[in-house]
Structure formats: C-alpha cells, structure tokens
N, C-alpha and C positions, 0 to 999 in steps of 0.2 A: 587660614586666616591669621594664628599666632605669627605666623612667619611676616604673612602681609603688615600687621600691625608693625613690628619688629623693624621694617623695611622701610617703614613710613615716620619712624618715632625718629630715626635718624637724620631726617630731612625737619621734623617739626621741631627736636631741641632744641637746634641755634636760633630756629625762626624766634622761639618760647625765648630767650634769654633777654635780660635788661641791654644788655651791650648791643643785640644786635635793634631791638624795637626803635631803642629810641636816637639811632643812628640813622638820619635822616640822608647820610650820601649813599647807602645803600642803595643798588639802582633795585625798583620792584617794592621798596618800604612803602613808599608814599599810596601802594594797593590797598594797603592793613588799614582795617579803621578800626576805633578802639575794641570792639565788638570783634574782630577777627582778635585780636592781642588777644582779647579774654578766654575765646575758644581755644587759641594754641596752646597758651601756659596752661589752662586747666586739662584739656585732653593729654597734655604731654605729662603732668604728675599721674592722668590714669595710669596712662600705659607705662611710665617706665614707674612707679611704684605696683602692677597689677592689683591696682584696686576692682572688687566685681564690680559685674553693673551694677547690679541692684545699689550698690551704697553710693555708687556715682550718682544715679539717678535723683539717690536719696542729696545729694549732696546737693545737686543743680536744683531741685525742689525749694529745698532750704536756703537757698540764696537766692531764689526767683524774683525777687523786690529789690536786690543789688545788682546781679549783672544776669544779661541776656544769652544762656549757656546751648546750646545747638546739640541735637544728637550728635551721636560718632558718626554715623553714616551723610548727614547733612553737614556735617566738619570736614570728613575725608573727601567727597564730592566737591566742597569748592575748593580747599586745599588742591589739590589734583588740578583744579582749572587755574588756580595761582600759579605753579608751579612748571605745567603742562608736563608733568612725570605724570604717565597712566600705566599701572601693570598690568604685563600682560598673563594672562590665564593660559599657561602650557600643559595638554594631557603628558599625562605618565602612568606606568603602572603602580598598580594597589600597592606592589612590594614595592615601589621604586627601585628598580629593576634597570628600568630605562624612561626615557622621556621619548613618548613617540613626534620627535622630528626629524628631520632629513630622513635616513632611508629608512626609519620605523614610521616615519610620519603615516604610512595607507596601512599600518599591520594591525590584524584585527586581536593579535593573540600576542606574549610578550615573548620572546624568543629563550630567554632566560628560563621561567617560572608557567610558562604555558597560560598565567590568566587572561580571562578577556580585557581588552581594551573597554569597550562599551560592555552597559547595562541592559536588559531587555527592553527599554523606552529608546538607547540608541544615544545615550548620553556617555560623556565619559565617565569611568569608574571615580577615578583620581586626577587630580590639578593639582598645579601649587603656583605661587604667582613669581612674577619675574621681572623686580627694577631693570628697563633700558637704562643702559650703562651711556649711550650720546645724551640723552637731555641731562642726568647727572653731569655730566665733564661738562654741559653749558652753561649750567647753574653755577658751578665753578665760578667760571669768569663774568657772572652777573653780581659779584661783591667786589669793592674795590681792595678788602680787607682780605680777604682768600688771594685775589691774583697776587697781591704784594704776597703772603707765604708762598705760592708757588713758586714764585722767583726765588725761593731758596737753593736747587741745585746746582741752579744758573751763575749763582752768584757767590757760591759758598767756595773757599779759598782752602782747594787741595794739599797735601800736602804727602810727597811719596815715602815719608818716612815714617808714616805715623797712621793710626787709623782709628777715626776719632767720630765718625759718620758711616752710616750704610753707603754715604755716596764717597769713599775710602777706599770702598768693595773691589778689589780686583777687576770681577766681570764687568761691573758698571765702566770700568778706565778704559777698559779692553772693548767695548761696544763703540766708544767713544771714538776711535780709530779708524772704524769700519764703516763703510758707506752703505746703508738703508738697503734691503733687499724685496722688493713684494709679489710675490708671484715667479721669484726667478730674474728678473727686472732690476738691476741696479738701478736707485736711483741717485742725483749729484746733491746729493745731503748725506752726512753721518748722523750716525744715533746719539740723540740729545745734544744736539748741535746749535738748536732753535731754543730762546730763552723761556718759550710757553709748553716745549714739550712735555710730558708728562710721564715721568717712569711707574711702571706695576710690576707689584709682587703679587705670586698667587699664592694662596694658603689653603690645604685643602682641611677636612676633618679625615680624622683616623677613623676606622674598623675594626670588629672581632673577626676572626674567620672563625668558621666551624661552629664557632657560637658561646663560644669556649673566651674565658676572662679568669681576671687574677683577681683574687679578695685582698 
C-alpha cells in the first residue's frame, strides 16, 4: 500500500496545485468541482507530509463545518475513475524473489527461495501494485501545458560541440540515424524522428549481496 500511495501522490500533486486548478484550458478541469479541489489538496499534504491517520482523521473532523473531506479510500476510488489509471495487483514472492508472471505465472513454489506462492486459503502470499505505464503516457497529452514541455527534444537546438543537455548524449544522436527495429522488422521511421515521441531512461535501485554493507 506505502508504494501504491507513493504512486498515486504523483498523479495527485499537479492535480493539488493552484496553477494547475485553476487553469481552466486544461482538458479533464472542468470534471473537478470544488469538493474534488478540496479532497486532492488535502489528501495530497497527507500523503506527501506522512501524516497518520488518526490526526488526518482528527483534522477533517475539525474542519467538518468548512469543507466536505472524503475518506482516502472514497478519494482514491473516484480519483482512479478521473483519471482511468487503475493499478494492477501482481503476485510475487514473500522475498521478492520474483514476480510470478510469464513463465513463473502457474509456479506454485519460487524457483529462487523455495517459498510457496499461495497461502493455505489459496491466496497469494505477496502483491505489490503496478502503475500502467499507456494511460500515464495518455495523461500526458491530456494538458495542453505538458504536451507544449514535451516538445522540448523536438525542438531543442543541438549543438555538436558542446554538451549542454542529456539530449547532447552521444547515444541519443546515434539512434537518431537509425531506422526503428521491432521484432526484427525495420520500420520507415528513425528513432525520435516524430515531434511527440518520447525518450526513456531506466533507473534501477542498487543491492547488498551476501548481505554484507559498509558503515
């Protein structure tokens, strides 16, 4: 759930911001009514200040005669339906180990660590949840203010002497060159050729092995 919130606070901050509320060419504003405003700003200081419940609770109590504050669970339910980002619930092992998909997806045991997948009811041990990455990229281009930044790559004025931007980058120039591959399949486009394309960098977290760390 920490992760899920995590996942979801990122999608509620700009919603929560003055700049974006009261920006009425935003396409999807005109869904907000003041009562949804009130629920994003105030859920969005929960979660990204971790205030407990208890004193949220205590908080929306104490202001019951000012504004009309919604559980988390009845926030993140229409949030969700605003939005149409719904996470999905992926088993994995207790040690995350692995995520039983593709060809762990029918294993009843982890191949790593030997635990079971399911519990004696037949449930899975462990989940964790998983933003779809297409409705994000389409949220994207539902702000008129995001698609004008994206047009930064597109439009940003190279220069081979000098390197002044990640999109400077060597490999980035070099992809540039190259005509799109998918499956083996050329196709008649290069990479990032298109002014809406979208460049990703992956970032992973580090590990201990052995278990073994430095003070």
């Amino acid at each position: 759930m920490p992760r899920l919130r995590h996942c979801i606070t990122c999608f509620v901050s700009p919603l929560a911001t003055g700049k974006y509320l009261n920006n009425q060419n935003n396409i999807g504003n005109t869904l907000l009514t003041e009562q949804d405003r009130d629920n994003l700003r105030t859920h969005s200081l929960r979660i990204k200040s971790h205030m407990p419940h208890a004193m949220f609770n205590e908080l929306c109590e104490k202001f019951s005669h000012k504004m009309d504050i919604g559980s988390e669970y009845r926030m993140f339910k229409h949030f969700k339906r605003l939005t149409m980002i719904m996470p999905m619930k992926i088993d994995c092992c207790i040690n995350s180990c692995i995520a039983y998909t593709a060809r762990y997806s029918h294993s009843d045991l982890c191949d790593f660590c030997g635990e079971r997948h399911f519990d004696a009811q037949g449930k899975p041990r462990h989940q964790f949840s998983y933003m779809p990455l297409v409705p994000q990229l389409q949220g994207l281009f539902a702000q008129e203010d995001t698609v004008e930044k994206l047009l930064y790559h597109h439009q940003y004025d190279h220069s081979p002497s000098t390197v002044n931007d990640v999109f400077d980058g060597k490999i980035y120039w070099s992809l540039q060159d190259k005509f799109v591959l998918v499956d083996g399949i050329q196709k008649n486009y290069k990479y990032f050729s298109g002014q809406n394309d979208i460049a990703f960098s992956l970032a992973t977290d580090g590990y201990l092995l052995f278990g073994q760390y430095r003070k």
